[in-house]
C-alpha positions, -999 to 999 in steps of 0.1 A, spaced: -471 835 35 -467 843 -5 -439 832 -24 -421 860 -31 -392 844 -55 -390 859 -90 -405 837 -114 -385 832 -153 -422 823 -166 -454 836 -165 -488 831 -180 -481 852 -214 -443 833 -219 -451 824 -258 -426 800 -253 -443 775 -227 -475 784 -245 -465 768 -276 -448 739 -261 -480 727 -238 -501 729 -267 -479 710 -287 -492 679 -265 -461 658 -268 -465 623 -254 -458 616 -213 -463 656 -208 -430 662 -212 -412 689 -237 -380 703 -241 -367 734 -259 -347 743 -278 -337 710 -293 -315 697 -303 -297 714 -271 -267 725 -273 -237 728 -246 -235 758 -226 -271 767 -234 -302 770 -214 -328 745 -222 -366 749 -211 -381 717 -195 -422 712 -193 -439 687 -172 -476 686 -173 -475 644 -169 -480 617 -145 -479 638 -113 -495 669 -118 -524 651 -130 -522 632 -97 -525 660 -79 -493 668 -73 -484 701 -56 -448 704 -61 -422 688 -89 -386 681 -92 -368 678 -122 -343 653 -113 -316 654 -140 -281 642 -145 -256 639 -180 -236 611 -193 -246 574 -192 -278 568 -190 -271 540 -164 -246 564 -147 -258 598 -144 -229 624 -131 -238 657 -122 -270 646 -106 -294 678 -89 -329 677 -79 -343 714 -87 -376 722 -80 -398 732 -112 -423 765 -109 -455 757 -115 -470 778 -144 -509 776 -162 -487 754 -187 -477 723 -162 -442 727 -143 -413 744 -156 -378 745 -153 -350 760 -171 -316 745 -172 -280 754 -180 -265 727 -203 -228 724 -186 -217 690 -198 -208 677 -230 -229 638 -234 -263 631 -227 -290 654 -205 -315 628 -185 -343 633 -162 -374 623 -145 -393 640 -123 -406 633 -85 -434 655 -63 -431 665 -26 -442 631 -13 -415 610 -31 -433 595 -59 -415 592 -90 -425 595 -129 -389 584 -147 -413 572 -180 -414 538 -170 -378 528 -162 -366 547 -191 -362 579 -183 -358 609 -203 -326 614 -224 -311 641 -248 -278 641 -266 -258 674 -262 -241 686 -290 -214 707 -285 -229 735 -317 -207 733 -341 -216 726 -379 -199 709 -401 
């Protein structure tokens, strides 16, 4: 049966275009940075599991404490010609972290560490 849910990226978006070839290290990119509360962030995954065959990524993402994420969600990512994608709202004011698991439960959370942003709240001084 096709997926008929409308996707937010396609093969022309510029935007993931120029983040995959920007090859960051662990396949994993986000834009705009630094991000900024109350706006939407784009996440790309082209890592550990979708060279593993993966058929299906989550971002798993929280904020605050790295050691204590609040807010957690699991979202599944779209997968694009670029890797997986995901765009996020930015709702809370600390840190943005995530890792990422596929349909069958294994994990890529960079080796313990996961990923972590600090939000900033956008206004200059």
């Amino acid at each position: 049966m096709p997926d008929h849910r409308r996707s937010n990226f396609n093969t022309k978006d510029e935007r993931l275009l120029s983040m995959r070839e920007a090859d960051y290290p662990g396949g994993v990119v986000v834009d705009p940075t630094p991000i900024t509360l109350d706006e939407e962030v784009t996440v790309l995954y082209y890592g550990l599991l979708p060279n593993s065959g993966a058929d299906e990524v989550y971002l798993h993402y929280g904020y605050g404490d790295a050691e204590n994420w609040q807010q957690v969600n699991s979202v599944r990512m779209e997968k694009t010609s670029r890797g997986f994608a995901k765009k996020v709202k930015i709702d809370h004011p600390s840190r943005f972290n995530f890792c990422f698991k596929d349909s069958a439960n294994n994990w890529d959370n960079n080796n313990g560490f996961n990923w972590s942003y600090e939000v900033h709240n956008g206004e200059i001084y």
